[in-house]
N, C-alpha and C positions, 0 to 999 in steps of 0.2 A: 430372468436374465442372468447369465451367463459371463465374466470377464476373466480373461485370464492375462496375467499378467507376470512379467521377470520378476525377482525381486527387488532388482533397480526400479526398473517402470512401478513398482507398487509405492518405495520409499516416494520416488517423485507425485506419486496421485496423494501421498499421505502432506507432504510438500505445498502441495494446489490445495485442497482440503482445508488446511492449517491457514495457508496465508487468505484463503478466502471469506472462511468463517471468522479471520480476525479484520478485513476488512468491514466485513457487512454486520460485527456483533460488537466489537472492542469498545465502542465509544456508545454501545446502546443503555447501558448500565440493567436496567430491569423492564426496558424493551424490546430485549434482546426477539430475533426470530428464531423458535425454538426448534423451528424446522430443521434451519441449517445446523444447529448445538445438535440435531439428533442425527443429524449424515455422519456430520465429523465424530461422532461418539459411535457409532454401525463401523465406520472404516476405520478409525483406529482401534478397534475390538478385534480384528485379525490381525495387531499387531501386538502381544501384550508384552514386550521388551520396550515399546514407545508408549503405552499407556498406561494408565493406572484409572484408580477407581475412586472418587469424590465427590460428595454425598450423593452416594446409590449411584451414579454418574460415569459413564466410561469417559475419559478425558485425556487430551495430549499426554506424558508423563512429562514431570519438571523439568528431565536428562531432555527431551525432547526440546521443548520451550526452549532448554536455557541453552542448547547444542547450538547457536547459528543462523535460527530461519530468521528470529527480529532482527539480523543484521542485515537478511537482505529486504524486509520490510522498510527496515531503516530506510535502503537506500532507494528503494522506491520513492519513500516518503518524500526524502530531502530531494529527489529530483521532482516530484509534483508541485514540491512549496515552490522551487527559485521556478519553475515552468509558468505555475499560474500567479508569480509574483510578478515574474520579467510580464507575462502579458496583462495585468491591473495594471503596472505603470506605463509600460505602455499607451494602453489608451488612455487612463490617466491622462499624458503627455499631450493629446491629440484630441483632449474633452469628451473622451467616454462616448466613439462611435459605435452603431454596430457595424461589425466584421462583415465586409462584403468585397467585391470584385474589384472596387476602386480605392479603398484602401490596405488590402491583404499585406500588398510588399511591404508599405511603408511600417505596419504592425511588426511583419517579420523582422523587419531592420533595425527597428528600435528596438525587439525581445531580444536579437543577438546582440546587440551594446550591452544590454542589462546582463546577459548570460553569459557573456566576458567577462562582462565585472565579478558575475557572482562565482563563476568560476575560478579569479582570479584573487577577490578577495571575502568569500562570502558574505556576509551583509554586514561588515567592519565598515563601511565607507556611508551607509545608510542613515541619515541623519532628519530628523522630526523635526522642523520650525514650531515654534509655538506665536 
């Protein structure tokens, strides 16, 4: 197989690569899938200004890592948390239905109350009874 690709279109596949292998490997510790460690170590091997080499290991380079991409990791993140926060309390709210036809709206209505707030004041207002 065969790809050719701009130099742009290649940083951006280097981009997908990066943010994907740190989805599906970051939180694996020494379960990692070594599958994906060996893609993402093949495609950044044709980049060696973004990679470097650790133990025996072709690997993002540091400049790489620490250029930018965890910031939009980040903000992936942070919109997953308030996403599947706003809908736990939600149904929370409404005793933990499942999601179906007759109550979808009322789900929505209530995740955008919570997605106001969280957007308005991130979880500052969020308070634990004991």
């Amino acid at each position: 197989m065969q790809i050719e690709l701009t130099p742009k279109e290649y940083r951006r596949l280097l981009d997908l690569v990066y943010i994907g292998n740190w989805v599906l490997n970051s939180t694996r510790e020494n379960d990692r899938f070594a599958d994906y460690d060996h893609v993402e170590s093949k495609i950044f091997s044709y980049s060696p200004a973004l990679s470097e080499t650790w133990n025996g290991e072709i690997v993002p380079s540091r400049a790489y890592a620490e250029g930018g991409i965890h910031e939009a990791i980040a903000y992936y993140e942070d919109n997953v948390f308030y996403e599947i926060l706003a809908e736990e309390l939600s149904r929370r709210d409404m005793d933990y239905p499942d999601i179906g036809p007759d109550n979808y709206d009322e789900i929505v209505t209530r995740m955008d109350k919570y997605m106001d707030e969280f957007e308005a004041s991130g979880v500052d207002h969020l308070v634990l009874e004991e």
